[in-house]
N, C-alpha and C positions, 0 to 999 in steps of 0.2 A: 504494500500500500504506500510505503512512503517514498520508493521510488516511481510510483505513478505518479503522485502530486511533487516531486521534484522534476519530472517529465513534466510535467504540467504549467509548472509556476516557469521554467525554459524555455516553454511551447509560445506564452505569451509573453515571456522578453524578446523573443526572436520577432514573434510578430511585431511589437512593438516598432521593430528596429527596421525591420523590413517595409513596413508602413512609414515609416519616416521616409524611409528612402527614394518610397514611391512618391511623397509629394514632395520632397526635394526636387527628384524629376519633374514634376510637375512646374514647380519654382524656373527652375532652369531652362523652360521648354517657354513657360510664360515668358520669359525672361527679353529669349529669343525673338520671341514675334512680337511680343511690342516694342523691342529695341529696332527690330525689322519695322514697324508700323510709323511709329516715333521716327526713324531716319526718313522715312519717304515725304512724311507729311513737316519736316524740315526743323522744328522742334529742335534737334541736339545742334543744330547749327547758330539758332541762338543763344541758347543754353548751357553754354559749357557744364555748369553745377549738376544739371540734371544728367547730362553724361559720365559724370563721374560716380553719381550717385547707381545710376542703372549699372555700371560696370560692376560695382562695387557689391551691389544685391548679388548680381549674375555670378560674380567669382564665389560671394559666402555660401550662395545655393549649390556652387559646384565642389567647394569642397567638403562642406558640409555633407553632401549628399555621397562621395567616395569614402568620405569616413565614414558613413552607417552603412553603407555596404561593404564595404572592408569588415568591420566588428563584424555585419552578418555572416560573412563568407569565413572570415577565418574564427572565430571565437564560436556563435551557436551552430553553425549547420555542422560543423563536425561533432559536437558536444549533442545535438538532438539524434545525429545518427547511430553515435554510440548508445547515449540513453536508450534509443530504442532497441538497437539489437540486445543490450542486456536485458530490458526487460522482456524480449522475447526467449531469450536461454531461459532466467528465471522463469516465468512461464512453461515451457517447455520440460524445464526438471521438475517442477509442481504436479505439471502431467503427467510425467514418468511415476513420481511417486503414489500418487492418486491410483495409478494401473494397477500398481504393484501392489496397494493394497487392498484394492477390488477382485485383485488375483487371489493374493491369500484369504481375502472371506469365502471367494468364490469355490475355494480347494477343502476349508473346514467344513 
């Protein structure tokens, strides 16, 4: 039981982490088209302040967003896949034992 709910309580920091990372992308992708939008309709050429500022968004969302996918890729998704396969052996030897002693009632 308590490596289910340490499985568990991992399951939702990963998410956590992975969901960031998505709307990081999200930041970064918005970033893009309205620095794209912003450049056509002429804006950053009056503006120098507002250009540095979109820059500035644009870079924290991109690195921001390689660090939470970094932490996910190297830190939880190796860490959930172990969790799981242990809790599958565990499982698995629970069964065994379980047979063994369905066997011995089933011999008396």
């Amino acid at each position: 039981m308590n490596l289910e709910k340490s499985i568990q309580l991992l399951e939702r920091r990963a998410r956590l982490v992975r969901l960031g990372s998505y709307w990081g992308l999200g930041a970064i992708i918005a970033c893009i088209l309205s620095t794209l939008l912003l450049q056509a309709g002429g804006l950053f050429q009056n503006y120098s302040l507002v250009r540095q500022i979109w820059s500035a968004c644009g870079i924290v969302a991109l690195v921001t967003t390689a660090l939470l996918t970094s932490i996910y890729t190297y830190k939880y998704r190796p860490a959930l896949k172990s969790a799981r396969n242990e809790l599958l052996w565990a499982t698995i030897s629970q069964l065994q034992q379980q047979v063994a002693e369905l066997s011995k009632k089933s011999d008396s």
